[in-house]
N, C-alpha and C positions, 0 to 999 in steps of 0.2 A: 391679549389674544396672540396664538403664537401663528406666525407667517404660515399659513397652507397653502399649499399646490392644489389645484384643483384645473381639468381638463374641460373645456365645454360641451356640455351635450347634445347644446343646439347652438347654429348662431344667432349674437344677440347683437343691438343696437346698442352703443354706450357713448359715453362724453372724455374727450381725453382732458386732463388734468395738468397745468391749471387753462390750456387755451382755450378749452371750452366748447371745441370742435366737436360734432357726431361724426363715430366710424362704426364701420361694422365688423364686428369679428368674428370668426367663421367657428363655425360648429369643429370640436378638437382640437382650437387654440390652450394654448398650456399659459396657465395665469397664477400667480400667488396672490390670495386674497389677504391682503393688509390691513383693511378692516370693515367691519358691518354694525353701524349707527344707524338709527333711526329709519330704520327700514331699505336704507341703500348701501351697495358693496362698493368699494375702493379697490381695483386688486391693481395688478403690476404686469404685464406684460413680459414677454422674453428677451425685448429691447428694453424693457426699465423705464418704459413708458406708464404710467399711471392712468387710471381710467375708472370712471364710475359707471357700476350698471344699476338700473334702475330695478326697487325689490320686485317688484313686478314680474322680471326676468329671471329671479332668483330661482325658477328651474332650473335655467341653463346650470347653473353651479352645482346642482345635485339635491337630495329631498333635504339631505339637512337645513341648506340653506333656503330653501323653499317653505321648510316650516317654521324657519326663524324670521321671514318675512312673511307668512302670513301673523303668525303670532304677533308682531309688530300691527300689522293692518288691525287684526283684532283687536288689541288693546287700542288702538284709535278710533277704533267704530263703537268701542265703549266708552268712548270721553264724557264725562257727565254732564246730565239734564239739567235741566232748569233754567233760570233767569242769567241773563247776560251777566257776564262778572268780567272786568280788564283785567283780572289776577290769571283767570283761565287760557285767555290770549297769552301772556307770558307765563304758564307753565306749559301752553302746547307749544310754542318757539322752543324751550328744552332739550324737544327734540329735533330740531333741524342741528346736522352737524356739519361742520367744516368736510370735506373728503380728504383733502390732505391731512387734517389737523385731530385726531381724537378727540373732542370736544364739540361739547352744544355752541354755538353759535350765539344764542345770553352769556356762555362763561368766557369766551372768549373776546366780548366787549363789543361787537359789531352790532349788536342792538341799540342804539342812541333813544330812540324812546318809540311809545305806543301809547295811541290817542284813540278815542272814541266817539261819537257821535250817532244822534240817532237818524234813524232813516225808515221810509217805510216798511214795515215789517220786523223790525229790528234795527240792527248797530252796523252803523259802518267802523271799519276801525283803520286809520292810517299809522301806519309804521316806519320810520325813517331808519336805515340800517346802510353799515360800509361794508365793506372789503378789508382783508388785512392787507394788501395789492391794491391801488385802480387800476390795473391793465387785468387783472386776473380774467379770466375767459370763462372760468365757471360763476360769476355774478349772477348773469339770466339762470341758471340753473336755482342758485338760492332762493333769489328774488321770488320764484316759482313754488318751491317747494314752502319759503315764508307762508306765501299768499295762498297758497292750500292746507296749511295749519292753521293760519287765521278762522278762514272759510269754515273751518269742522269744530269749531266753537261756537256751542248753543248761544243763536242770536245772532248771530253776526253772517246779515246778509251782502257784505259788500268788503273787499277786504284792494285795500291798496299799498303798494311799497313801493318807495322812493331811495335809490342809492344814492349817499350823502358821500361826501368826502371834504368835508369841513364841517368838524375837525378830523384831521387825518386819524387813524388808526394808527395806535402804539400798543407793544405787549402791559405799556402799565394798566390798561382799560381791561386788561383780564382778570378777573378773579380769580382770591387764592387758589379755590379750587382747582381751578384749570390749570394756574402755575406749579400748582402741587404733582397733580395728576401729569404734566408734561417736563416734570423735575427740573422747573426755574426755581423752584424754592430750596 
């Protein structure tokens, strides 16, 4: 994706990157949008400050990026039916992505595992996941976004995460993929 400028239309709420602090930035702030995964935008500020806004917001950024988040939302609200599967909890993690890091968050290795059990109504599922960072400030943000992919996985009425940090996070726990795609390989 090549680096766009893009002006705000409105202001919006965002998370700076990686402390993980909310600010607000004001309707006509000048941003370079760095990248748009999984329904949320990463841009750059005029200080070079990073920050994610939530797809939700993606008016602020203008109709294109409004209908690249809704199309996102769309295709999540078409997740498929049927009976619980622990395959479909790890292909909807897929799409949770790092904001600094172009990549899914499974390719990236911060996923250590996902379990399942059942509970009224359906499945709970517990997820143990890191940080490539423990200080990083955007964790609660993942942690969040995790536990609302879970959540939209037929069956699964209870969705828990747990941030591990034993074993630490190394770039070896990435998949080729991801080392490909971020030119370690």
């Amino acid at each position: 994706m090549a680096r766009e400028p893009v002006t705000l239309l409105r202001a919006v709420q965002a998370v700076l990157i990686p402390q993980g602090e909310a600010v607000q930035l004001p309707e006509g702030a000048w941003l370079v949008l760095q990248q748009s995964l999984g329904g949320s935008f990463t841009v750059m500020n005029d200080r070079g400050q990073l920050l994610r806004i939530d797809g939700a917001d993606a008016d602020a950024l203008g109709e294109k990026h409004a209908a690249e988040a809704r199309a996102a939302a769309e295709a999540r609200a078409a997740a498929p039916e049927g009976p619980f599967d622990e395959q479909q909890v790890w292909r909807a993690l897929q799409d949770v992505y790092d904001p600094e890091i172009p990549a899914s968050i499974v390719e990236l290795g911060l996923i250590y595992s996902v379990a399942s059990g059942p509970v009224e109504g359906g499945h709970r599922v517990l997820v143990h996941m890191t940080l490539t960072a423990p200080g990083c400030g955007v964790g609660p943000v993942l942690v969040d976004d995790v536990r609302r992919k879970c959540l939209s996985v037929p069956g699964v009425k209870q969705a828990d995460v747990e941030l591990v940090f034993d074993p630490p996070w190394d770039p070896s726990r990435m998949s080729e993929a991801a080392r490909l795609q971020l030119g370690m390989l």
